[in-house]
C-alpha beads as a LAMMPS data file, in Angstrom:
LAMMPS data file: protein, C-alpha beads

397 atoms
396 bonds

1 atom types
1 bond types

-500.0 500.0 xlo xhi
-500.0 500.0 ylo yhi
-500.0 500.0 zlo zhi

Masses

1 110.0

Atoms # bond

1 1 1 271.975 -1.604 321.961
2 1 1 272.496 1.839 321.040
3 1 1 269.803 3.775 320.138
4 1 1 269.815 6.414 317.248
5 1 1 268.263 9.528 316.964
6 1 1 267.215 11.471 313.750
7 1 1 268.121 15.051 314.159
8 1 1 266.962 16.070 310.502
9 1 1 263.864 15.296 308.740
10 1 1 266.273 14.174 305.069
11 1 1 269.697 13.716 304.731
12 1 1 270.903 17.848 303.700
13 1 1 273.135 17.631 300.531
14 1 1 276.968 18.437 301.327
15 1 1 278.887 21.233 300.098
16 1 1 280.982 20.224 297.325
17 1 1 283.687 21.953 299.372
18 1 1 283.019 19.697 302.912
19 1 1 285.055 17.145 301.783
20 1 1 288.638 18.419 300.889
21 1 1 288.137 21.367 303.579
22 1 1 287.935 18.189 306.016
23 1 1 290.808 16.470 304.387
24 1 1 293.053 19.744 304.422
25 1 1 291.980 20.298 308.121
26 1 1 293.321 16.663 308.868
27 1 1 296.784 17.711 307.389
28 1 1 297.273 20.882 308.780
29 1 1 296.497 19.405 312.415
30 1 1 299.421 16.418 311.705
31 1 1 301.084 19.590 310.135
32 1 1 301.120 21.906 313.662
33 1 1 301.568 18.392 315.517
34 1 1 304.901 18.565 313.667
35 1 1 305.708 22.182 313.449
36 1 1 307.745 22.514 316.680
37 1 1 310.301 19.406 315.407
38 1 1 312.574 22.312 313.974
39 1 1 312.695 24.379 316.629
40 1 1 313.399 21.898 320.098
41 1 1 317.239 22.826 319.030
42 1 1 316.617 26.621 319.272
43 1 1 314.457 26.175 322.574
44 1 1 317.181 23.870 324.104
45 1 1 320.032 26.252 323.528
46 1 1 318.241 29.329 323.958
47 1 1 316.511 28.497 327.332
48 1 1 319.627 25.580 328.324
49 1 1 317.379 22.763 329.148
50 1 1 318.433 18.844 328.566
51 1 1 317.822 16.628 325.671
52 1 1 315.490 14.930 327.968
53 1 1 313.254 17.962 328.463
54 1 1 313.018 17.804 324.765
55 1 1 311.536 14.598 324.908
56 1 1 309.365 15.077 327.403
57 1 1 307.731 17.971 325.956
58 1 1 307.038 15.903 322.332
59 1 1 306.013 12.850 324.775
60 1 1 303.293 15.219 326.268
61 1 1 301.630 15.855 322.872
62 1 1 301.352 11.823 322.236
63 1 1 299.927 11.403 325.936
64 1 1 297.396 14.080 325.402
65 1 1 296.816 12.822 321.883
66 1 1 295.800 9.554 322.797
67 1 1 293.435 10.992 325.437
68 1 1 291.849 12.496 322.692
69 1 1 291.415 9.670 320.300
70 1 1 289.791 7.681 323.206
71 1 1 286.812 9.978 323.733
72 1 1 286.351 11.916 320.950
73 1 1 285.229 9.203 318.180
74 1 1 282.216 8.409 320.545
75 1 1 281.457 12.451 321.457
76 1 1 281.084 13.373 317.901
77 1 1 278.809 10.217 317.187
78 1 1 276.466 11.728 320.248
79 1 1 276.934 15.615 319.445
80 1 1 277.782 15.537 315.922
81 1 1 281.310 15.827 314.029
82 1 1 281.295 19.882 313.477
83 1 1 280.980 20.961 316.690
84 1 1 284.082 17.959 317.723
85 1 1 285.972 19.705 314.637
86 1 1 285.323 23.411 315.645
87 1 1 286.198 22.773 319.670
88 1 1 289.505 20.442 318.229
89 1 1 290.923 23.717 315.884
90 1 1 289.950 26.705 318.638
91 1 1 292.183 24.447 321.373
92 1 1 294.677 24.272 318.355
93 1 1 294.754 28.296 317.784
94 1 1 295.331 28.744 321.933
95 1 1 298.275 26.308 321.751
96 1 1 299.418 28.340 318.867
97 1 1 299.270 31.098 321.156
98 1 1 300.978 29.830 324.630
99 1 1 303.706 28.849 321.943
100 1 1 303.514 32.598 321.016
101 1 1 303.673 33.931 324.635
102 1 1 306.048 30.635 325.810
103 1 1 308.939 31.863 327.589
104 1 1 309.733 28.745 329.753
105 1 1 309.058 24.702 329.944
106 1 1 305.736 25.135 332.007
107 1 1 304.215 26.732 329.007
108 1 1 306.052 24.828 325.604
109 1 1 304.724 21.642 328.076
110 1 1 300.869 23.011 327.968
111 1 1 301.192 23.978 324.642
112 1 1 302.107 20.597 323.308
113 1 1 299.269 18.738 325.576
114 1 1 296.360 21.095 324.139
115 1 1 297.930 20.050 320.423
116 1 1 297.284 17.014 320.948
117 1 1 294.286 16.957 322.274
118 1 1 293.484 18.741 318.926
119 1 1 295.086 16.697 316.579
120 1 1 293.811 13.672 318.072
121 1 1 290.034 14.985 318.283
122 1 1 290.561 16.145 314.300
123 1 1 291.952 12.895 313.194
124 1 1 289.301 10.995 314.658
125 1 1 286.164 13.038 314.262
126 1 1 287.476 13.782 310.488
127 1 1 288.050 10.344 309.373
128 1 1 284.232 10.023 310.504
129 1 1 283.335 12.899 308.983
130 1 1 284.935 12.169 305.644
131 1 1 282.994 8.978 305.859
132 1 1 279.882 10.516 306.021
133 1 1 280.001 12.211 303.182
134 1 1 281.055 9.532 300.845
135 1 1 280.123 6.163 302.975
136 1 1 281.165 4.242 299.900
137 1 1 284.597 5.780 299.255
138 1 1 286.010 4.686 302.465
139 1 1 289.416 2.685 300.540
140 1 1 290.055 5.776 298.607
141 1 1 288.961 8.288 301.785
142 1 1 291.888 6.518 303.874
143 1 1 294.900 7.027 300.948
144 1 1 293.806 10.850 300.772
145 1 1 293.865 10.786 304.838
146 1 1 297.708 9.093 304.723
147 1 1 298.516 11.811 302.009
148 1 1 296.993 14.877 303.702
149 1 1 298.447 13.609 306.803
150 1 1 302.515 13.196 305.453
151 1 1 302.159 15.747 303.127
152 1 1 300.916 18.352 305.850
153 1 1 303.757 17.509 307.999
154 1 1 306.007 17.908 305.560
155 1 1 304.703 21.598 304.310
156 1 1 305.035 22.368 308.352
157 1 1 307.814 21.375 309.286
158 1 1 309.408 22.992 306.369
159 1 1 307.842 26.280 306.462
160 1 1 308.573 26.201 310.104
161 1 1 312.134 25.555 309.490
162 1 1 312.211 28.353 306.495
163 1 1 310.633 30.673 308.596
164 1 1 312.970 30.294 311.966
165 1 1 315.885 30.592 309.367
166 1 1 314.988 33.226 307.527
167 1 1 313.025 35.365 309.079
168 1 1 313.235 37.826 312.328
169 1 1 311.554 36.139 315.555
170 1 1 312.839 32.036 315.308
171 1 1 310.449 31.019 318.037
172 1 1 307.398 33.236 317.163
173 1 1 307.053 33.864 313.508
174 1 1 306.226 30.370 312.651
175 1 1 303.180 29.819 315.032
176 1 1 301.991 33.007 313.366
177 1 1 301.916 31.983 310.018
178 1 1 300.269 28.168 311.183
179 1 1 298.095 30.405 312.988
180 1 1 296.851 32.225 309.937
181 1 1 295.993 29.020 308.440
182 1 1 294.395 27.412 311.390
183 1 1 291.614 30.616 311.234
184 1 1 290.865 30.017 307.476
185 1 1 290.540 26.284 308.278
186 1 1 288.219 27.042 311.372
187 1 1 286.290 29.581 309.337
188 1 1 285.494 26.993 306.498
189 1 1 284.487 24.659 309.287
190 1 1 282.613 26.820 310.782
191 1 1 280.314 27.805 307.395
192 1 1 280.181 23.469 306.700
193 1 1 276.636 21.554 308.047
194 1 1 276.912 19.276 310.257
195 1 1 277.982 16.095 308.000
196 1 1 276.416 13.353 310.746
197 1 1 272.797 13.243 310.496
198 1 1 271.845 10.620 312.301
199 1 1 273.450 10.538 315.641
200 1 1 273.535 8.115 318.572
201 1 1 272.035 8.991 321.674
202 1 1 273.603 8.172 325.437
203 1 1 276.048 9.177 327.610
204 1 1 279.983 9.965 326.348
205 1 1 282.260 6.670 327.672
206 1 1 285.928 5.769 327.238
207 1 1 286.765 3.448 324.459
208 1 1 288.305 0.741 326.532
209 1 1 290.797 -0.931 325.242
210 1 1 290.442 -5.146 324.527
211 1 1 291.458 -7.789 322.271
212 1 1 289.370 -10.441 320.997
213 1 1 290.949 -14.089 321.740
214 1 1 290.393 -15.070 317.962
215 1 1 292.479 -11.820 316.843
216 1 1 295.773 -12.159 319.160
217 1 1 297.970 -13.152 316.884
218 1 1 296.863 -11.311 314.075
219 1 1 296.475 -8.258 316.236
220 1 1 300.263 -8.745 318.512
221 1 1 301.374 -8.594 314.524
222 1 1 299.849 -5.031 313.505
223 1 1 300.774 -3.759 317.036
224 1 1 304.144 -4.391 316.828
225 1 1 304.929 -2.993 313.481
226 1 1 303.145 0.057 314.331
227 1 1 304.674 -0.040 317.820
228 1 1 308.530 0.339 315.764
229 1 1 307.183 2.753 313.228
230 1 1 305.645 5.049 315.737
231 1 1 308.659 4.475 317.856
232 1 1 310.662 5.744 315.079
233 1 1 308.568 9.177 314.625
234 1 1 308.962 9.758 317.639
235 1 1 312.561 10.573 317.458
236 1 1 312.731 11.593 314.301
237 1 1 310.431 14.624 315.318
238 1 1 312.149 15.027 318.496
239 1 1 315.715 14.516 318.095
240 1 1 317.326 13.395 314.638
241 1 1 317.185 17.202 313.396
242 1 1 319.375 18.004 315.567
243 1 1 321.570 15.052 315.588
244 1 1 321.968 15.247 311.553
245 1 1 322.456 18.783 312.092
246 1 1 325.461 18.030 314.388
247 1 1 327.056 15.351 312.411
248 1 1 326.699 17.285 308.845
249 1 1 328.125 20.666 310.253
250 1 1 324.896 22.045 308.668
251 1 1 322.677 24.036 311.065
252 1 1 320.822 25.658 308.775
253 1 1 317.400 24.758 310.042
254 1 1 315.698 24.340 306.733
255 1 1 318.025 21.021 306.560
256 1 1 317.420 19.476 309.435
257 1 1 313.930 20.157 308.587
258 1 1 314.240 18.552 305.185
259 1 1 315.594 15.775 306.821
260 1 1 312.437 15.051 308.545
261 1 1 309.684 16.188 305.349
262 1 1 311.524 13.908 303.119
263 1 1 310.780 10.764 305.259
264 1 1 307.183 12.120 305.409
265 1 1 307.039 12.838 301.886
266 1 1 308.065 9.193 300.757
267 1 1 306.099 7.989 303.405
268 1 1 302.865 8.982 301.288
269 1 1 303.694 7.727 298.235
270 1 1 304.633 4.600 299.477
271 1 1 301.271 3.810 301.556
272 1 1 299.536 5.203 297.839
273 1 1 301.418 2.107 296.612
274 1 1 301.179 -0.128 298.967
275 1 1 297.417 0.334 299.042
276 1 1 297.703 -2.416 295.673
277 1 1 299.335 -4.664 297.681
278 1 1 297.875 -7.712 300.585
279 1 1 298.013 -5.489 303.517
280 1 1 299.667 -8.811 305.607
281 1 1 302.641 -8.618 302.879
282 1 1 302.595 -4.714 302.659
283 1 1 303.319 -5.062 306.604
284 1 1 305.919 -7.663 306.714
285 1 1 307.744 -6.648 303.587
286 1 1 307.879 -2.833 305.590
287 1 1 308.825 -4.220 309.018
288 1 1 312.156 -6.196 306.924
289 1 1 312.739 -2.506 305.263
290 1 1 312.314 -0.496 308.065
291 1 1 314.867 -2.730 310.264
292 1 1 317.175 -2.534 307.247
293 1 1 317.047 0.888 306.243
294 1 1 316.589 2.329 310.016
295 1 1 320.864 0.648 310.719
296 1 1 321.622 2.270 307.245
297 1 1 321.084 5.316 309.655
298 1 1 324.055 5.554 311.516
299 1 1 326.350 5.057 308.472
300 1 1 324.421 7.641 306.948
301 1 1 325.066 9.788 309.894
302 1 1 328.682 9.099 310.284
303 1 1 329.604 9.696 307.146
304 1 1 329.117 13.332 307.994
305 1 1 327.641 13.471 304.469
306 1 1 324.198 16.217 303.907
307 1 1 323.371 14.363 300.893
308 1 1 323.861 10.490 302.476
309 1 1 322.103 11.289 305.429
310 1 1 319.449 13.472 303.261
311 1 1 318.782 9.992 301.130
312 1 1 318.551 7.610 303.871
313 1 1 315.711 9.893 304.999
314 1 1 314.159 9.605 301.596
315 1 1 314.920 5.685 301.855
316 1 1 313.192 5.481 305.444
317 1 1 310.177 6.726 304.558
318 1 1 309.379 3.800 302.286
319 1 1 309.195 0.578 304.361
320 1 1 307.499 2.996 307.133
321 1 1 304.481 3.670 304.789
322 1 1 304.197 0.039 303.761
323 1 1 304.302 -0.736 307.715
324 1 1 302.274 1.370 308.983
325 1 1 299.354 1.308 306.244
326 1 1 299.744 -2.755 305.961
327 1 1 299.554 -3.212 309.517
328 1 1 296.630 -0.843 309.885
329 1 1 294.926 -2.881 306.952
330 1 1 295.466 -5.959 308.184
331 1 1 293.745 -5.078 311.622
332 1 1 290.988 -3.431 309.990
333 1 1 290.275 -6.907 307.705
334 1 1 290.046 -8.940 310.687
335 1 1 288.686 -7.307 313.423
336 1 1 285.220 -8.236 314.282
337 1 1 283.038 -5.300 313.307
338 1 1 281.234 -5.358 316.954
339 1 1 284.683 -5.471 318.799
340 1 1 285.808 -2.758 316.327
341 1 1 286.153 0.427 318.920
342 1 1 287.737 -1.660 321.912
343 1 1 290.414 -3.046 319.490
344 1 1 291.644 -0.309 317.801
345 1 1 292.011 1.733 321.188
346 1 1 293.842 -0.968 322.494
347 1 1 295.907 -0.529 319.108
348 1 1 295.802 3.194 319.332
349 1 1 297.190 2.807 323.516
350 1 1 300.353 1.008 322.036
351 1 1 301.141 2.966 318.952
352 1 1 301.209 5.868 321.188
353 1 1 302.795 4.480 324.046
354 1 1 305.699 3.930 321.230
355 1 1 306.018 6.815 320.702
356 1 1 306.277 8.460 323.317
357 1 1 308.167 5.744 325.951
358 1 1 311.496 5.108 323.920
359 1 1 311.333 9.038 323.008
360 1 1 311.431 9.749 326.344
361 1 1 313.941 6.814 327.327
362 1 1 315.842 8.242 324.405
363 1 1 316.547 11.676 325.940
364 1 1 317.058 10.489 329.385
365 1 1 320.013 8.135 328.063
366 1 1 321.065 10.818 326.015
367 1 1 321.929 12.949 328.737
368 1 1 324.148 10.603 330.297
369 1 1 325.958 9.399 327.074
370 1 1 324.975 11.686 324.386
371 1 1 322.918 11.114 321.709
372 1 1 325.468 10.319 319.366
373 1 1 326.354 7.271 321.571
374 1 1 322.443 6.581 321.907
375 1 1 321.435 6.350 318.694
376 1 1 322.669 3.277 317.174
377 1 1 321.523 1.333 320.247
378 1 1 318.048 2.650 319.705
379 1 1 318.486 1.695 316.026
380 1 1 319.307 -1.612 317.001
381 1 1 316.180 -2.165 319.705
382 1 1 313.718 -0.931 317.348
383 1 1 315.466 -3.166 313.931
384 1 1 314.765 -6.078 316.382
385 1 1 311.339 -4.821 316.948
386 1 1 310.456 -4.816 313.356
387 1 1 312.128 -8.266 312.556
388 1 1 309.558 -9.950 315.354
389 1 1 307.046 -8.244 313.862
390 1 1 308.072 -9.489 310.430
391 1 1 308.491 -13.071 312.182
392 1 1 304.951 -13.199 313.478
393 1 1 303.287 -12.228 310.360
394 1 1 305.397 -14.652 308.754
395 1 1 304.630 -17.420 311.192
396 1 1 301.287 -16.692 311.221
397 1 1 300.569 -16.690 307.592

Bonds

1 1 1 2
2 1 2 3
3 1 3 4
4 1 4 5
5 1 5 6
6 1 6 7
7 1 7 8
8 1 8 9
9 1 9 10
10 1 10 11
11 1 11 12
12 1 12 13
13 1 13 14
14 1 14 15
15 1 15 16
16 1 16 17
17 1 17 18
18 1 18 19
19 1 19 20
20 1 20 21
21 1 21 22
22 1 22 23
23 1 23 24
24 1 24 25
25 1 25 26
26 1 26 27
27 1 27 28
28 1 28 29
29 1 29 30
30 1 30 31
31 1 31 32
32 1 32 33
33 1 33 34
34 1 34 35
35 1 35 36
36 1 36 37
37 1 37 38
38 1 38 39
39 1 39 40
40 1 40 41
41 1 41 42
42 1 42 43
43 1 43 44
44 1 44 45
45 1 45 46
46 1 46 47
47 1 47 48
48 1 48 49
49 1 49 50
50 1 50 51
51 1 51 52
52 1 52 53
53 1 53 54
54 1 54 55
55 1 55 56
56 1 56 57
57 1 57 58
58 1 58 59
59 1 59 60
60 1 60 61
61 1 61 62
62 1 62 63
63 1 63 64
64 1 64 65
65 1 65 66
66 1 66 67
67 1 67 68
68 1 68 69
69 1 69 70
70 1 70 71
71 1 71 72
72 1 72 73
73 1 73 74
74 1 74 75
75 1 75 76
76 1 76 77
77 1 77 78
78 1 78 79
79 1 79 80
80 1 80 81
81 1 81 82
82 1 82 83
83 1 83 84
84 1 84 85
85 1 85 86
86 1 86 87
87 1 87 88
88 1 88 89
89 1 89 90
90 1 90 91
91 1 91 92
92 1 92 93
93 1 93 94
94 1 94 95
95 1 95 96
96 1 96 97
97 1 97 98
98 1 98 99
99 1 99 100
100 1 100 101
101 1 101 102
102 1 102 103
103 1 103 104
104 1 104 105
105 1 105 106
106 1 106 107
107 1 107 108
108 1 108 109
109 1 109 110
110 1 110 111
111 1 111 112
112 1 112 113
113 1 113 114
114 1 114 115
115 1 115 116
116 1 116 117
117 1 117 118
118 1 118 119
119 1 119 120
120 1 120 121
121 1 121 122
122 1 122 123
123 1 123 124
124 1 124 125
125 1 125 126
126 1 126 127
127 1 127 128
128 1 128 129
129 1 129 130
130 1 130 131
131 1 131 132
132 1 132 133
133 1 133 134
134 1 134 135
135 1 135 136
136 1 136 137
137 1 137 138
138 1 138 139
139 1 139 140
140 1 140 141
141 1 141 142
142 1 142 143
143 1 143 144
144 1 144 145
145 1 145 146
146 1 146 147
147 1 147 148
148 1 148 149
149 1 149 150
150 1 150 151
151 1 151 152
152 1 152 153
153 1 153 154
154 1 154 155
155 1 155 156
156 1 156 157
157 1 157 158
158 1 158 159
159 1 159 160
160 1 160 161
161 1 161 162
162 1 162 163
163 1 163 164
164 1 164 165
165 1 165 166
166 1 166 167
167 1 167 168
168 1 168 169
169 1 169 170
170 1 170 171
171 1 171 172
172 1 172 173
173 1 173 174
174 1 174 175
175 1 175 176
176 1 176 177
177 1 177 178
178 1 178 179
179 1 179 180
180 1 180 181
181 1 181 182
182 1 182 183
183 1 183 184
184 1 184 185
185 1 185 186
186 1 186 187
187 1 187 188
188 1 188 189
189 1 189 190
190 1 190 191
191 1 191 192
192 1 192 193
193 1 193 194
194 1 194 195
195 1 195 196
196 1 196 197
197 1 197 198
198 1 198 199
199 1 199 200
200 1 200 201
201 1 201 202
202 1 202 203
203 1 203 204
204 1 204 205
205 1 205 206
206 1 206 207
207 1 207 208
208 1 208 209
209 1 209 210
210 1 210 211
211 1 211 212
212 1 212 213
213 1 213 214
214 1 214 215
215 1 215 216
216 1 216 217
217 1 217 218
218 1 218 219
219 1 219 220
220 1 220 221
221 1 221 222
222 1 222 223
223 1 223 224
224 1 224 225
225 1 225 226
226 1 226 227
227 1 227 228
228 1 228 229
229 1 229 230
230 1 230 231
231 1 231 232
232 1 232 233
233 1 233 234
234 1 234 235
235 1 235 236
236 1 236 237
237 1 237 238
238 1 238 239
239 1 239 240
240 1 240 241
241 1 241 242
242 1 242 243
243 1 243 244
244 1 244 245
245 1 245 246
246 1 246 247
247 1 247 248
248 1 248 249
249 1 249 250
250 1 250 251
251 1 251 252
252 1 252 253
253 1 253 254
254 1 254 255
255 1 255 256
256 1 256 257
257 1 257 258
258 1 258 259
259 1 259 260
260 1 260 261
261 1 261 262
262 1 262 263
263 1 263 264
264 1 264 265
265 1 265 266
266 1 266 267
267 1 267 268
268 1 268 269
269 1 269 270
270 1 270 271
271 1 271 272
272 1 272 273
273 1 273 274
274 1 274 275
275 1 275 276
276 1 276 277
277 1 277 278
278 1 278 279
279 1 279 280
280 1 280 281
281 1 281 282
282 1 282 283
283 1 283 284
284 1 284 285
285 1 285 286
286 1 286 287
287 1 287 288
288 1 288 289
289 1 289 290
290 1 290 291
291 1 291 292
292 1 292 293
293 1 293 294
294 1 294 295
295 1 295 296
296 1 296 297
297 1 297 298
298 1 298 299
299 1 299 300
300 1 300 301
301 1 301 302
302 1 302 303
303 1 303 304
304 1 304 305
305 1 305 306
306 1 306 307
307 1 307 308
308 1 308 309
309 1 309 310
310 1 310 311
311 1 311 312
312 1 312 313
313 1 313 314
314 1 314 315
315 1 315 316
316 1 316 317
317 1 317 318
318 1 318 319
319 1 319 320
320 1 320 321
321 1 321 322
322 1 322 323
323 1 323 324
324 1 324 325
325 1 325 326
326 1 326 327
327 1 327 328
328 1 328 329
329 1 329 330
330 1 330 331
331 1 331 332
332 1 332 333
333 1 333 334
334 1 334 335
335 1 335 336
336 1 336 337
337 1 337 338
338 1 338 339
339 1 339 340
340 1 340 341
341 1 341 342
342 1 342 343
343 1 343 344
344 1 344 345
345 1 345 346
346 1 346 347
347 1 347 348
348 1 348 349
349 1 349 350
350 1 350 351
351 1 351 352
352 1 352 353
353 1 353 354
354 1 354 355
355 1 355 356
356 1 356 357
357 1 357 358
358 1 358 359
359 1 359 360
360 1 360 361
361 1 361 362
362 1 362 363
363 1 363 364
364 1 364 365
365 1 365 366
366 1 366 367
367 1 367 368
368 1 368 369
369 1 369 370
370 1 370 371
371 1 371 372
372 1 372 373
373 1 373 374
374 1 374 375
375 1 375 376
376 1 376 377
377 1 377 378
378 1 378 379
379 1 379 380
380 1 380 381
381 1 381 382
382 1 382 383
383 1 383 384
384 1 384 385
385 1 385 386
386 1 386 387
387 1 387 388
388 1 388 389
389 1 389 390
390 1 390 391
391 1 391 392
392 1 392 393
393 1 393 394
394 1 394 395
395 1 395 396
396 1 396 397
């Protein structure tokens, strides 16, 4: 049994500030997790390397990532959430600057692994953190996480975009200005106290990943819907800017850009909403949408239409917020509370492995047949995906 240790002799009051300075650092790390999506098109002109590349280099960040959210949850309950927060946002401000001083792969590939380390050490040590300070708020703490998270990306990836457009420097000026927000972030989290007072003593260990027999079913159900949602981000943040881009005749970054924010956008609102609804229904009724809406894509995109294939971005980000948050709810209600840590890593291994295995499988294939050719094939894989997903929550129920 794990012992805990009392660093404090009372409980210190928060600042009123600690919480939404914990909530805003949560967004801008999903926001600099997304900030690059813009620019893979300028990097793979400007320094001629393949689709694949591209994918590789986003894959990195989800390997790295889920490195992170293995260790980190259990090394801020033994050293405390501040200094996990601190070490997460300085890694983030040198990635920001190897993407400064990148000039080949090497370095965009080094870059993207210390990001996620970050944004995986912030999401997890965060979500803790923002539970200490209001234990009994944890339903309303998670729909302020989903926002901050989708709404961050969104504000990235379209002042990235803006930015690359608009102003001189494409592949510099951005990471400056994320930069400048990263130090205000850091410096607010540096001025917080330490939000976890009572802290566990013993050695740092891997989460290692397990399912409980009683949970399969249940837990093959939220897997697999987050398995074809995360799937999905993955190329959307890797390759679709480019690809609507191409097929619109509009490569005007700021587009592509909103092509991607909108999704994330929508996505928000929808998990707000379908926080009202049974999480098993919120999950099956997104894994039907997402399979539906996800081959409205490739109409969408062959219609060569801005304002089609604008909408269906819009439209996708619905059934992936009602996916993703149902499935994640519907885990969390039936997970045994002592087998909590190994499940959700084991959760956490195959959302991530989603994303960053087809991504990757994406590019390759898209170098021998275009992506253009690619797509729709992907589109149909992952609309199966969903609709088993669907199936087993249905047959389950």
């Amino acid at each position: 049994m794990t012992a805990t240790v009392e660093v404090e002799p009372a409980v210190r009051a928060a600042q009123p500030w600690a919480y939404p300075l914990i909530l805003g650092a949560t967004g801008v790390a999903l926001g600099v997790s997304g900030a690059p999506a813009p620019l893979y098109g300028i990097y793979q002109r400007e320094w001629h390397f393949s689709t694949l590349t591209t994918t590789v280099v986003f894959a990195v960040y989800a390997v790295a990532a889920l490195g992170a959210v293995l260790v980190s949850g259990r090394i801020s309950d033994v050293v405390g959430r501040k200094p996990v927060l601190v070490g997460a946002f300085v890694t983030m401000l040198v990635g920001l600057g190897v993407f400064l001083l990148a000039d080949n792969v090497a370095m965009l590939l080094l870059a993207r692994a210390l990001h996620g380390i970050a944004v995986g050490s912030t999401v997890v040590a965060g979500a803790a953190a923002l539970l200490d300070l209001r234990p009994r708020d944890g339903g309303r703490t998670g729909r302020l996480s989903v926002v901050a998270f989708n709404l961050g990306m969104a504000v990235a990836i379209l002042g990235s975009a803006a930015m690359a457009q608009y102003l001189p420097h494409p592949l510099r000026t951005p990471y400056l200005g994320i930069t400048v927000l990263c130090l205000v972030i850091a410096a607010g989290i540096a001025m917080m106290r330490e939000p976890h007072t009572a802290r566990a003593a013993g050695r740092v260990t891997i989460a290692k990943p397990a399912v409980p027999p009683e949970i399969r079913a249940d837990f093959w159900f939220a897997a697999l819907g987050v398995m074809a949602a995360w799937s999905v981000l993955g190329v959307l943040l890797s390759l679709y800017p480019s690809l609507a881009s191409a097929r619109t005749g509009i490569h005007n970054l700021v587009f592509g850009g909103a092509v991607v924010a909108s999704t994330s956008v929508t996505t928000a609102l929808a998990q707000l909403l379908a926080a009202r609804v049974p999480a098993r229904r919120s999950a099956i009724a997104g894994d039907i949408g997402l399979a539906v809406t996800l081959l409205l894509t490739v109409p969408a995109l062959n219609s060569h239409s801005p304002a089609i294939v604008l909408g269906t971005g819009v439209l996708l980000g619905i059934p992936f917020g009602f996916a993703f948050g149902g499935s994640l709810r519907h885990l969390s209600e039936v997970v045994p509370p002592h087998r909590r840590g190994e499940t959700m890593s084991a959760y956490y291994l195959l959302a991530y492995s989603a994303m960053a295995a087809p991504t990757v499988l994406a590019g390759w294939a898209a170098t021998r047949w275009g992506i253009g050719v690619v797509f729709p094939w992907f589109v149909l894989g992952v609309s199966l995906s969903c609709l088993a997903a669907a199936a087993l929550g249905l047959r389950r129920r």
